[in-house]
N, C-alpha and C positions, 0 to 999 in steps of 0.2 A: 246292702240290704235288698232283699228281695224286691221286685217291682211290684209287683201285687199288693202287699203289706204298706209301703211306702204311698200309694196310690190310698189304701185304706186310710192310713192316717192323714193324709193333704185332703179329703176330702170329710174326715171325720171332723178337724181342725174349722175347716172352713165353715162345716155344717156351725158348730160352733161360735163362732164371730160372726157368721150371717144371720144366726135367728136371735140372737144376742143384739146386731147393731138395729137390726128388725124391731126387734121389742122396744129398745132404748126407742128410736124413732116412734112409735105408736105410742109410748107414754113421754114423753119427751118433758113434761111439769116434774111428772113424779121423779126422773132420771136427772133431772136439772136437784131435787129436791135431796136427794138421794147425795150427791156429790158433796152438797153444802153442808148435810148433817155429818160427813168424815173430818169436816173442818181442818181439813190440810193445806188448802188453799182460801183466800180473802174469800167471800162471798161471793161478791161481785165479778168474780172471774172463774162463776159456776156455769154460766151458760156457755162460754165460750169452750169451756174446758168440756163439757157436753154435747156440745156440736165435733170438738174433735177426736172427742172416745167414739162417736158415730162414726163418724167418717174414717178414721183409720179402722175401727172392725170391718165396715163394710170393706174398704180396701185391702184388709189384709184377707176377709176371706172370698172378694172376687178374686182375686191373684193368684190364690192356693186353687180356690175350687180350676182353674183355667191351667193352673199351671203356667203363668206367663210373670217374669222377673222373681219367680221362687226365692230366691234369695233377700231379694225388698220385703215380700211376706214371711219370711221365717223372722229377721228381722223386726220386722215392726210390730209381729206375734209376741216372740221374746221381750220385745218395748214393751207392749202392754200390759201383759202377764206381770212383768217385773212390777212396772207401775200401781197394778193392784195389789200386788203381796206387800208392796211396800205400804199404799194407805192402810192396807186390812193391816197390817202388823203393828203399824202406827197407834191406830186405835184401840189393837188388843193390848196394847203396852201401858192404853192409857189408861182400860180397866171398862172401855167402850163396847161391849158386846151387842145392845139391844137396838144396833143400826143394821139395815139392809143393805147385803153387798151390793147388791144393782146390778149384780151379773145377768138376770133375765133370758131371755132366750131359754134353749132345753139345759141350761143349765138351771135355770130355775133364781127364785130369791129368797136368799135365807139372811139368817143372823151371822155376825161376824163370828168366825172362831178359827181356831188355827188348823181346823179339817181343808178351809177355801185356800188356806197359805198353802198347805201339802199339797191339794189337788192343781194349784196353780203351778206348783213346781214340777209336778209330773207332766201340764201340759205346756210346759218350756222343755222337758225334755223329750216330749215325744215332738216339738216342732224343731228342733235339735236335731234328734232322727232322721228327720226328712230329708234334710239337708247334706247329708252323704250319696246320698243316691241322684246321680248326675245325668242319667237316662231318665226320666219319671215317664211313667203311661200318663197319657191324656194331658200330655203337657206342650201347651205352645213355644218353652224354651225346648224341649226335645226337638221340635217339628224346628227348631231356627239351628240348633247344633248340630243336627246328625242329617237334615235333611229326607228326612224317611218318615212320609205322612201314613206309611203301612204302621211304623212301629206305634208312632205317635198318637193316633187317633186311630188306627184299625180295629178289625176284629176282638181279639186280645185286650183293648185298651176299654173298650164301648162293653164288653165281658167283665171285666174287674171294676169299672164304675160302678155297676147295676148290681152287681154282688156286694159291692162296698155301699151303697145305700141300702140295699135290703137288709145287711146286717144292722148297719145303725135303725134303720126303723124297727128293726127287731126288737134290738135295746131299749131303745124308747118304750116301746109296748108292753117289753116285760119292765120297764120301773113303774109306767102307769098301773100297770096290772098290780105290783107291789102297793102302789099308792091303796088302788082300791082296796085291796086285801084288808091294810092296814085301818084304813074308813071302816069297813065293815066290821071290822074288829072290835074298833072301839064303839061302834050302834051296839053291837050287840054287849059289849059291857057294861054302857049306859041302859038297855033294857036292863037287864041282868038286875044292875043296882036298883033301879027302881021299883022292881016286883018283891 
């Protein structure tokens, strides 16, 4: 796989799992609340089970973002991806729609359905992807295996970071911009209807 591409995706990933274990931590009641209404676990072992969906996002996307035991984070990504497609399907089986995934972060919080099943299988396999590529830019396993802090963190590498977040924030911008669209859309339908 190309290193450029590769580097996009470990850090698109990571963006990922970081504003996601981000979020979880800032509501931390509601992410506790959230867990207990999938009722796939006792209750009682929702906090715990919520302190360690934090902590492994957060670690699965300092790891990626760094580049350092890539394999522990492709790994424990795939764990948790899995993990969730299994509650969400859980519940869509049960006929349980009207709970919130809890996913948070810029993935946002919606209702269960099997759109979050597909999109969680696409990002197992794009942390899948990553995992072929045994050189990564920006990666502190490169800079321990190959010994070449040029390849690793150079030029090139500090180039393809800064590209690879511009374009995620790009993304970002044009779904907010979507959102807004769609906002405006419906004010002006709701005028509409009321004249």
């Amino acid at each position: 796989m190309n290193s450029a591409l590769e580097l996009f995706l470990r850090v698109f990933l990571a963006f990922i799992f970081l504003s996601s274990a981000i979020s979880k931590y800032n509501n931390f009641d509601k992410h506790i609340g959230i867990i207990s209404d999938y009722k796939v676990i006792p209750s009682n072992f929702s906090k715990i089970a919520g302190r360690l969906d934090f902590i492994a996002e957060l670690a699965v996307g300092i790891l990626l973002i760094i580049g350092l035991l890539e394999i522990v984070a492709i790994i424990g990504a795939v764990s948790l991806l899995f993990v969730y497609i299994t509650a969400i399907s859980i519940n869509l089986l049960r006929g349980r729609t009207e709970i919130s995934c809890g996913c948070g972060g810029v993935l946002g919080n919606h209702q269960l359905s099997w759109k979050l099943v597909v999109r969680n299988i696409l990002l197992i396999i794009t942390a899948l992807l990553i995992s072929f590529n045994k050189n990564s830019l920006f990666s502190i396993d490169t800079l321990i295996n190959t010994n070449n802090p040029v390849y690793a963190f150079g030029y090139k590498s500090w180039q393809y970071l800064i590209i690879s977040i511009c374009i995620i924030i790009l993304l970002l911008l044009i779904r907010e911009l979507i959102h807004i669209i769609e906002n405006f859309n419906k004010i002006i339908s709701s005028l509409k209807n009321n004249n």
